[in-house]
C-alpha positions as CSV (number, residue, x, y, z in Angstrom):
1,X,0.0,0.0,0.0
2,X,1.2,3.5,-1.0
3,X,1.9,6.1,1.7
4,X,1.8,9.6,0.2
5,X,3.0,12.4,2.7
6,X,2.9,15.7,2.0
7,X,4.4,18.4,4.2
8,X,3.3,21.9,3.4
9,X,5.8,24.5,3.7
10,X,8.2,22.5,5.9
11,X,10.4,19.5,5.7
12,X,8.8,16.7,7.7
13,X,11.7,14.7,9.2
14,X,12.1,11.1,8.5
15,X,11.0,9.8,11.9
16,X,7.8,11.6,11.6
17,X,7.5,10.2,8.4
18,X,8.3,6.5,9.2
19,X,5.7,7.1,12.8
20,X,2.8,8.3,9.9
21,X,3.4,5.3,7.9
22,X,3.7,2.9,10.6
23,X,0.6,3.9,12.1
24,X,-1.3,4.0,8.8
25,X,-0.3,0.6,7.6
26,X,-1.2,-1.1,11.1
27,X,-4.7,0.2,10.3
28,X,-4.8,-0.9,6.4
29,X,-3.5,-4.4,7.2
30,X,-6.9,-5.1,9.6
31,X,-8.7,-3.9,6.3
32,X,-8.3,-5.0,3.3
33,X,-10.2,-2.6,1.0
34,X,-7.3,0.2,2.1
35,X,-5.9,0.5,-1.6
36,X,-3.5,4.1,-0.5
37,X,-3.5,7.2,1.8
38,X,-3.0,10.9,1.6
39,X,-1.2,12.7,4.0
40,X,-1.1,16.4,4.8
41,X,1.1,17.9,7.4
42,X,0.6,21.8,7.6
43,X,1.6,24.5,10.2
44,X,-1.0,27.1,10.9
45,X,0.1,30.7,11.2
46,X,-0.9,31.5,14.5
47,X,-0.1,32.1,18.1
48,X,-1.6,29.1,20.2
49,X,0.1,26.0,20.3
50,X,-2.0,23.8,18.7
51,X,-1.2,25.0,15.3
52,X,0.0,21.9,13.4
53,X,-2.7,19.9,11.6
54,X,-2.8,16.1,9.8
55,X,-5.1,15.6,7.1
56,X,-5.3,12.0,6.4
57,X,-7.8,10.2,3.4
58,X,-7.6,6.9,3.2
59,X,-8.3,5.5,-0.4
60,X,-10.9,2.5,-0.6
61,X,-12.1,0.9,-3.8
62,X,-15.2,3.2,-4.7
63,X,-15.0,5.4,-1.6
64,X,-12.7,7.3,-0.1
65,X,-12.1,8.7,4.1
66,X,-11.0,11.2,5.2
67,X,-10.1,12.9,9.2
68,X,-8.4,16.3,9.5
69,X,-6.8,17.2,13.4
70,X,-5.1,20.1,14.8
71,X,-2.8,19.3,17.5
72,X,0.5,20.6,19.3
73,X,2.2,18.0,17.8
74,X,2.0,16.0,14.2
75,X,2.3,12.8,16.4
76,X,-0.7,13.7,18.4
77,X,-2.8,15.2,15.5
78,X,-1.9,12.1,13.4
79,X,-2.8,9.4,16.2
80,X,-6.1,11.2,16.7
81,X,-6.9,11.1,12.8
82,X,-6.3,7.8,12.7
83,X,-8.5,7.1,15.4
84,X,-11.2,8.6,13.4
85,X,-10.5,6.7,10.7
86,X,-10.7,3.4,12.4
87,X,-14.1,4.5,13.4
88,X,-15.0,5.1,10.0
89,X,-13.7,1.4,8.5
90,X,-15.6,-0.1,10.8
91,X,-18.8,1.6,10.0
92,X,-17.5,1.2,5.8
93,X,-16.9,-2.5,7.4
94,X,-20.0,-2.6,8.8
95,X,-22.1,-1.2,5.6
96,X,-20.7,-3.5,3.3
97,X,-20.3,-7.1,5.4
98,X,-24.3,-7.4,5.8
């Protein structure tokens, strides 16, 4: 499954990378209509600290999801996006099995 990461006016690092990809193939190997996913990492221009947002869609055949979360940290906004998207699979999951 193909990873794309995208980091909007910044240089993710390679650890963040390889933590985003880790995480997001864990989740496509319990489901198997997972075909890719799309990541955004951005910085928003502001003073609080919560100003780095994931955008994560996964890509499924005929459908696609898709979480967005702000966070004070890429790692944090990227496990809580992923949570979402677990939630959505298994409703997909859910939709489809009956």
């Amino acid at each position: 499954m193909k990873v794309n990461i995208n980091a909007v006016h910044f240089k993710a690092d390679q650890k963040l990378e390889n933590f985003i990809t880790n995480k997001i193939e864990k989740l496509s190997n319990k489901h198997n209509e997972v075909i890719g996913s799309e990541v955004t990492l951005k910085l928003e221009n502001t003073d609080v600290p919560d100003n780095k947002i994931t955008e994560i869609r996964i890509l499924l055949k005929g459908n696609d999801l898709f979480a967005s979360k702000q966070s004070k940290s890429f790692e944090e906004a990227a496990d809580a996006a992923i949570d979402a998207l677990k939630k959505q699979l298994e409703k997909h999951k859910g939709k489809y099995s009956k």
